[in-house]
Steps between C-alpha positions, in 0.01 A plus 500: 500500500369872445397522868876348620629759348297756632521403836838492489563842369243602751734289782812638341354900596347432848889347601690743366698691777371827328130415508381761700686794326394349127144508643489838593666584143228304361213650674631876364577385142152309514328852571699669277359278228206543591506852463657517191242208314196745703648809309554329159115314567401887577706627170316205258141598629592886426705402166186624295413815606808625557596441110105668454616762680832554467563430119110563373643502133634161516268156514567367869580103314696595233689739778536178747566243209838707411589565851529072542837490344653680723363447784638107453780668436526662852329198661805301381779758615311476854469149485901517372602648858255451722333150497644257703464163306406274790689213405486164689890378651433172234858400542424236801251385355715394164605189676168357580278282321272792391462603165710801429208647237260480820739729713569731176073544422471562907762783470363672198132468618613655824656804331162556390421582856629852418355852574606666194266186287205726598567837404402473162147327614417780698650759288314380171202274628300821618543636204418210254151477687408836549602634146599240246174240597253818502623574126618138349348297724613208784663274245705799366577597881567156581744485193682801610587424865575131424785659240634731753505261787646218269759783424581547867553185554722458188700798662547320823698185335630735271689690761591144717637413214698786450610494858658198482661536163682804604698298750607321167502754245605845755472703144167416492441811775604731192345390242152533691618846582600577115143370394301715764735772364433452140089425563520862668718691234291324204172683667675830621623556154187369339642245275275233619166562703525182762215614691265568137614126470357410864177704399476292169542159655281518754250653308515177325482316791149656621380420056661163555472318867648144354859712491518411887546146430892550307544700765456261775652316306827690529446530846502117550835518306676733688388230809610246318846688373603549893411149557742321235741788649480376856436116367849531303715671772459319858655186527643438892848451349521792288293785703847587696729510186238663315396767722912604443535440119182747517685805659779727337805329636755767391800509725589885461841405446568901409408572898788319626767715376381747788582223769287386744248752459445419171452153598214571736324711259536252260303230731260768571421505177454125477278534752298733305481303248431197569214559764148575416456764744818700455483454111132646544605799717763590200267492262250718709791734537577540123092599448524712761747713285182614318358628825646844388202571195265488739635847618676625218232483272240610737412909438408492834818442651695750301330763751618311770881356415600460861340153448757405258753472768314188627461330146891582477579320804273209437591450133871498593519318773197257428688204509705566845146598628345142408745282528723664777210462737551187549831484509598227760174360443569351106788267675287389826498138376875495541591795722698259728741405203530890447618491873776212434637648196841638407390830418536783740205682563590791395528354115190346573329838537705720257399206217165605572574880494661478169231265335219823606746695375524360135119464520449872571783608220309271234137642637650922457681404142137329364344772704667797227207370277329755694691797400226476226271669731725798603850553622389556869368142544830434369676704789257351758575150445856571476455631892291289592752147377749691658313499880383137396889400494637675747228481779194353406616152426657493876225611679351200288720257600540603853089471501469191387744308740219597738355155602481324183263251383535163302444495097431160306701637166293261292153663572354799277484839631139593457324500804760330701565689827805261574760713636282798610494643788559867670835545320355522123259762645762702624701490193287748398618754683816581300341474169184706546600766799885529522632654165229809562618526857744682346306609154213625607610785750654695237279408278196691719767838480540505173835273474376236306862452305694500870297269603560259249884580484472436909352162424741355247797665720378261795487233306849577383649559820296136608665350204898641635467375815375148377735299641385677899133424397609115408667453804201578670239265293772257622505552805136490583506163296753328722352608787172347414584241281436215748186668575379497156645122410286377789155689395563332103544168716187537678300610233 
């Protein structure tokens, strides 16, 4: 039964009309892993004498055993957004005369086939020979990488787990950020010591090698948690009306006092919400509103500010910037109904304008949080939401109806190139190189201020003349729309 389903999967790739274009994206992302395992093997060997070196005050174990805790910590915010749960399509095989708890064990055993499932081995098993088994000995060494590798694995079902729950429970998403927020505060403002807590444990482990049996013990049920999950919640006749009792299912009934509009921004937002790969791009976007204290916390950027016009314009405008690149591309599975509809085109378009818009406003209003850091970061983001709305978000727009490609909604958005193509690299343009086209001239003569009152004032003068710059986005749609419904078709 194992090797059915294997070969099927393994059938299911070679006939897939994209086969060729996953490969190649395979073949990079396969390097790229390597790589990245090669300098993590090359950071475990060195682990040792760098602490020696580095920190020769401090004991290179009891350094490493209280740097554990939060390095699961970041292994499970990486895992959060970037693993790609390789999940098995079980829902034709429901009907069959297999055992469902055969497909479920496949699935969950196949996750295991993950990259991030060895980082910790050749972060920490390096270590654990050359240091721990010279002073404690093998069985202590042994004792202390089965732990941490039992606690990677608890991590993975931890965070499949998770994954799926927050489809379920959408609050969920805060409540892990309020926890990483609290575990940071408690040790910034020394109330509690987590990582004298790591130190201690493991310390205990290396006196005490039988604690890695409770531990794979909790791995095994974490496994077993995601199994009852999955064993509980696909039945053929309820996967359909499930998947939609899942989602938010608001109706926005406040957007349809502004008309039609409103009612197009309201089904965008359904959209959003009730599809994995939108709903993950949201969420991405409201991190990404902490991009800014990597810069305005940073000493070595206050010599350098002219970088802050960048953060401005990303921060603001983050969400037009991920979503808004694929902006034809979310409704390629029904871009021929799109075509049929009673909507002119031009509502089509402005709903969209209006939508980035709101995003934006909400982005610059959280984004006041900065005024902590000084009243000119406060200025520059004001300048640079203003060029985001008023000509930013067009050029977006008008870049992205450049040959679209197809997007399943229901797959994550880590390492899925769906929908890429020479478009999303030219977004890039008007956020990194346009707003100091204008900036950065009078900024070399000394005109820093004019150059930042010249940058909002475009963006102004963008915003005025609007209603010109949506004709245009129409235009260019209608005159390619065909074009574009018969590339999703083909695809």
């Amino acid at each position: 039964m194992i090797q059915e389903l294997i070969s099927q999967i393994w059938k299911q790739e070679l006939r897939s009309p994209v086969w060729a274009k996953n490969l190649i994206a395979n073949i990079f992302l396969g390097l790229a892993a390597l790589m990245m395992l090669s300098y993590v093997l090359i950071l475990g060997l060195a682990s040792d004498k760098l602490v020696s070196e580095f920190l020769p005050e401090r004991d290179p174990i009891e350094f490493i055993n209280g740097l554990i805790f939060y390095y699961f910590l970041f292994e499970f915010f990486i895992r959060f957004f970037l693993q790609n749960v390789p999940i098995l399509e079980i829902q034709p095989y429901l009907h069959l005369p297999i055992k469902k708890s055969k497909i479920i064990h496949f699935m969950l055993r196949k996750s295991q086939l993950s990259v991030f499932n060895l980082l910790a081995i050749l972060l920490f098993l390096p270590f654990s020979i050359l240091r721990i088994a010279s002073d404690h000995g093998a069985l202590s060494a042994l004792g202390w990488i089965g732990t941490v590798f039992a606690l990677s694995m608890s991590n993975h079902f931890l965070t499949m787990y998770v994954k799926k729950k927050l489809n379920d429970v959408p609050n969920l998403f805060i409540g892990l950020l309020g926890f990483f927020a609290a575990v940071i505060g408690l040790e910034y403002f020394e109330i509690l010591s987590f990582s004298s807590l790591s130190s201690a444990a493991f310390g205990f482990v290396i006196s005490q090698s039988w604690v890695v049996f409770p531990v794979v013990v909790l791995a095994l049920g974490f496994y077993r948690l995601n199994f009852s999950f999955l064993f509980n919640n696909t039945y053929p006749e309820e996967l359909a009306t499930k998947k939609a009792q899942g989602k938010i299912t608001g109706d926005f009934a406040f957007l349809k006092r502004f008309g039609r509009i409103g009612e197009l921004i309201g089904l965008e937002l359904k959209l959003i919400l009730r599809h994995k790969r939108p709903r993950n791009t949201l969420i991405m976007s409201a991190v990404l509103l902490l991009y800014g204290l990597i810069f305005y916390t940073n000493d070595a950027y206050q010599e350098m500010q002219f970088i802050f016009v960048f953060a401005g314009v990303f921060i603001t405008g983050i969400f037009f910037i991920n979503y808004g690149q694929f902006l034809l591309s979310w409704e390629s599975g029904y871009f021929d109904f799109i075509l049929t509809r009673k909507v002119q085109f031009r509502e089509y378009i402005e709903a969209k304008y209006w939508l980035f818009f709101a995003a934006s406003t909400i982005a610059f209003v959280v984004s006041l949080a900065y005024g902590y850091f000084g009243w000119k970061i406060l200025l520059i983001n004001l300048v640079a939401y203003l060029f985001n709305i008023g000509f930013n978000v067009f050029a977006v727009m008008r870049i992205a109806m450049y040959s679209p490609k197809k997007i399943d909604l229901n797959k994550g958005a880590a390492f899925n190139y769906e929908g890429v193509g020479a478009a999303q690299f030219l977004i890039m343009i008007p956020i990194m190189i346009l707003p100091y086209v204008l900036y950065a001239p009078l900024l070399l003569l000394g005109y820093e201020d004019l150059g930042l009152a010249l940058t909002g004032l475009v963006g102004l003068v963008g915003f005025a003349f609007r209603n010109k710059l949506l004709n245009g986005l129409t235009k260019a749609f209608v005159a390619n729309r065909y074009k574009t419904a018969a590339s999703f078709r083909a695809q």
